[in-house]
N, C-alpha and C positions, 0 to 999 in steps of 0.2 A: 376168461383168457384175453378177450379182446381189450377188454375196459385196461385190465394192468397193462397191457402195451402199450396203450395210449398215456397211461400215466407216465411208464416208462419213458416215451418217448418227447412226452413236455417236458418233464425235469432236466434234461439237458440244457433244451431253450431256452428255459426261467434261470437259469443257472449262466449262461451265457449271459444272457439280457443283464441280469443284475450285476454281472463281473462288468462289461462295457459300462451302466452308469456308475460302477463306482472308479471308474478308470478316468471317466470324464470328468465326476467332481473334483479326483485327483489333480487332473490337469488343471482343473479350475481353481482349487487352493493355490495348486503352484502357482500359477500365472500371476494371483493377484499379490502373493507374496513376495515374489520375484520382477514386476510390473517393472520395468526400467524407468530412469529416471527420465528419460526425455518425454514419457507421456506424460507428465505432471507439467514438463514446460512448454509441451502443446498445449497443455489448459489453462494456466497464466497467459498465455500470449492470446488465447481465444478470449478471455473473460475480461484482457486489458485493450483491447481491440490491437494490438500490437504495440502498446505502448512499454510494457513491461516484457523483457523478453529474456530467457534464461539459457545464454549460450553454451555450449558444450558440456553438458550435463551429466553427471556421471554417477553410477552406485542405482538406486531404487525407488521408486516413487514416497517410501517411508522412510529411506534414511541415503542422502545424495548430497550433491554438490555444482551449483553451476556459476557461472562468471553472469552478473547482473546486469544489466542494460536498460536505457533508457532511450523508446527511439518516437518517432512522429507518426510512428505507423507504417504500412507498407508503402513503401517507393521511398524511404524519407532517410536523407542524405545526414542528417544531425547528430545520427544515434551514439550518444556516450555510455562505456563501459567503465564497472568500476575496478582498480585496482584488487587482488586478491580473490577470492571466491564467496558465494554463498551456501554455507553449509544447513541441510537441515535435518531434523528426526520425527517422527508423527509418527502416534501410538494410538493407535485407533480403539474403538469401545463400542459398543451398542447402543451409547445414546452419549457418551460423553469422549471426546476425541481429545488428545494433547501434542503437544506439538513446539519446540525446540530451535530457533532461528538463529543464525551466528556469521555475521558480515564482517570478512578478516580485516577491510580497511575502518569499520566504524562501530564497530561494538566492543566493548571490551569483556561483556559479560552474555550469554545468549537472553533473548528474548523467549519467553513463554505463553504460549498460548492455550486456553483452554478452551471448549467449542462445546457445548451442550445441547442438546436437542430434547423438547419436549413435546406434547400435543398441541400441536399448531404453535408453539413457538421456538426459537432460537435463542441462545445467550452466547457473547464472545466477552472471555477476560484476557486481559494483559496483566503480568506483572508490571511495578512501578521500574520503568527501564529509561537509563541513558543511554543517547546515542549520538556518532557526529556524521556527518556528512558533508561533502565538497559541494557549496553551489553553483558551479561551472558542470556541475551533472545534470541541472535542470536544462541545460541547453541542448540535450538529448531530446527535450521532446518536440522540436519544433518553436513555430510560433508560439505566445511573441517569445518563447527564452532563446530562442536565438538571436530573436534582435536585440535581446537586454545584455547577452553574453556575462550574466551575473558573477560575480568571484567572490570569493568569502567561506565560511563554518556556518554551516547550519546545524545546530544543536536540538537535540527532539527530545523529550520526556516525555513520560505519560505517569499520570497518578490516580491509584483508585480507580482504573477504566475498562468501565462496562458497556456493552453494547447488548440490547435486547430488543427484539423483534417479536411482535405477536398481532395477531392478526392484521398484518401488512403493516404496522405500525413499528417506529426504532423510538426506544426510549436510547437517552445515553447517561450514565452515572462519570461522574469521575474530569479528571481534566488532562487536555492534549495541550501542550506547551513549544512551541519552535523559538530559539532564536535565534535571528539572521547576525554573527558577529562580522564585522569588519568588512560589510560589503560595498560594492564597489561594479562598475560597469562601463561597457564601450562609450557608451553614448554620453559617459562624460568624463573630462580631464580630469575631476577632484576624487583621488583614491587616498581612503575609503571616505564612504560618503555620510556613513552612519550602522548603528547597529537598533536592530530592532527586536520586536515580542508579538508574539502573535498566540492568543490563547483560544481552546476553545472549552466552555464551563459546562459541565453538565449539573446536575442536582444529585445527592444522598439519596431522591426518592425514584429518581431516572426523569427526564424531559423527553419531551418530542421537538422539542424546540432549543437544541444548545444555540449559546452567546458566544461571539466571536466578539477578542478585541485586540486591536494594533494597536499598538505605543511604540513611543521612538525612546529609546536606551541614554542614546548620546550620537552626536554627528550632526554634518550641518544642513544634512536633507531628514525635513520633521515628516514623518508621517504619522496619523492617527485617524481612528476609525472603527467602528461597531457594526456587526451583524447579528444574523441570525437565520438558523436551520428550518424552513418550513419543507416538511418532504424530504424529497431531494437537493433542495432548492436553497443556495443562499442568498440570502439580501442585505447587501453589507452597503454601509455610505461610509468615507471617508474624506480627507483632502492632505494633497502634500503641499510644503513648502520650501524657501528655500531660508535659510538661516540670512543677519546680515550678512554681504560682504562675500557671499557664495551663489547669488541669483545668476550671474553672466556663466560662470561653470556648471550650472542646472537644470539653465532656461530650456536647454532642447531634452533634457530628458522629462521636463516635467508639463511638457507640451504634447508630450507620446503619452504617458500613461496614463493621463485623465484629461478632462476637459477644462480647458484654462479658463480662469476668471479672476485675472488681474495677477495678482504674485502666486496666488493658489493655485494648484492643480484639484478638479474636485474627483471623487473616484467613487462609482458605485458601479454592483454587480444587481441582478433580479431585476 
């Protein structure tokens, strides 16, 4: 008699107990489902140190919208917003995540992204995407783009590009392409100055070491130059010039962005 009362009188409890965790995992699907959109641009802002900031943010951490920014970081008086919104969608997976990008002033088609995870390693694809952007938005981030106060179309593609990471190492496949059209800046009277290409090359078989390389398009300030990816790290040499007949409209801006050595400006990074 004793024993079943006691039985009696667990079943209740175990009965409670289990309703309460399945109330909490409840809450727990909800939450993650429903997760609002502004936690997603506390996490851009944290992982850009503030340089990437994703104002008034609306809808859900998988499927939202916020007005884009580019700022210097905290305290920083520079920060440019772009026209229109950014919209996105991310469908998450157990090892393979997808995800949907669409900038109303610079995309005309959305960006897609794919995010893989394996054992101990990462892979990130892009589809092959056009894009344009204002360069007077680089002057959001501070120095020096606000001392260049740059103006022009910056155009981006990407082809065939792969990013993989495995055991702390990035291979890169494929190629990132920018060109700078019709730019042009404070620090000097002659607008525009030139249009440039900036590539960066990965291999079919992936590198750990992509090539960067600058060419000048057309215009009267030449720039050119070569790098490359070690780590983190790049190490690019270059040198600008000024074309005939355009050095007195030049001379102070090619005095700032590299070390001068006679008509050259020489330019390296690393």
């Amino acid at each position: 008699m004793t024993s079943r009362t006691t039985l009696q009188t667990k079943a209740p409890g175990n009965a409670w107990r289990w309703a309460m965790v399945g109330v909490l995992l409840g809450c727990l699907f909800a939450g993650l489902i429903w997760a609002p959109a502004r936690w997603l641009a506390w996490g851009v802002a944290q992982a850009s140190q503030g340089q990437v900031q994703w104002h008034t943010p609306r809808g859900t951490v998988w499927q939202g919208s916020a007005q884009l920014t580019l700022s210097g970081g905290k305290g920083s008086r520079d920060a440019q917003t772009l026209p229109g919104r950014l919209h996105w969608h991310i469908s998450p997976g157990l090892l393979n995540w997808r995800a949907t990008v669409l900038a109303d002033c610079c995309m005309d088609h959305p960006l897609e992204v794919r995010l893989q995870a394996g054992l101990s390693t990462l892979s990130l694809q892009l589809n092959d995407h056009p894009s344009r952007w204002p360069a007077a938005w680089l002057s959001g981030l501070g120095a020096p783009w606000n001392t260049l106060q740059a103006e022009g179309q910056l155009q981006l593609r990407t082809e065939s590009l792969r990013l993989h990471w495995a055991a702390g190492r990035l291979q890169m496949q494929g190629l990132i392409e920018l060109q700078a059209q019709n730019m042009s800046s404070r620090l000097s009277t002659l607008k525009p100055m030139g249009s440039y290409r900036i590539q960066i090359h990965g291999t079919p078989q992936g590198t750990a070491t992509p090539e960067l390389q600058l060419s000048t398009l057309q215009g009267p300030l030449q720039l050119q130059g070569q790098g490359q990816w070690v780590g983190s790290r790049l190490r690019f040499s270059g040198e600008a010039r000024a074309e005939a007949g355009a050095e007195a409209a030049l001379s102070n801006l090619l005095n700032i962005i590299g070390r001068r050595q006679g008509d050259r400006s020489l330019l390296s990074l690393g």
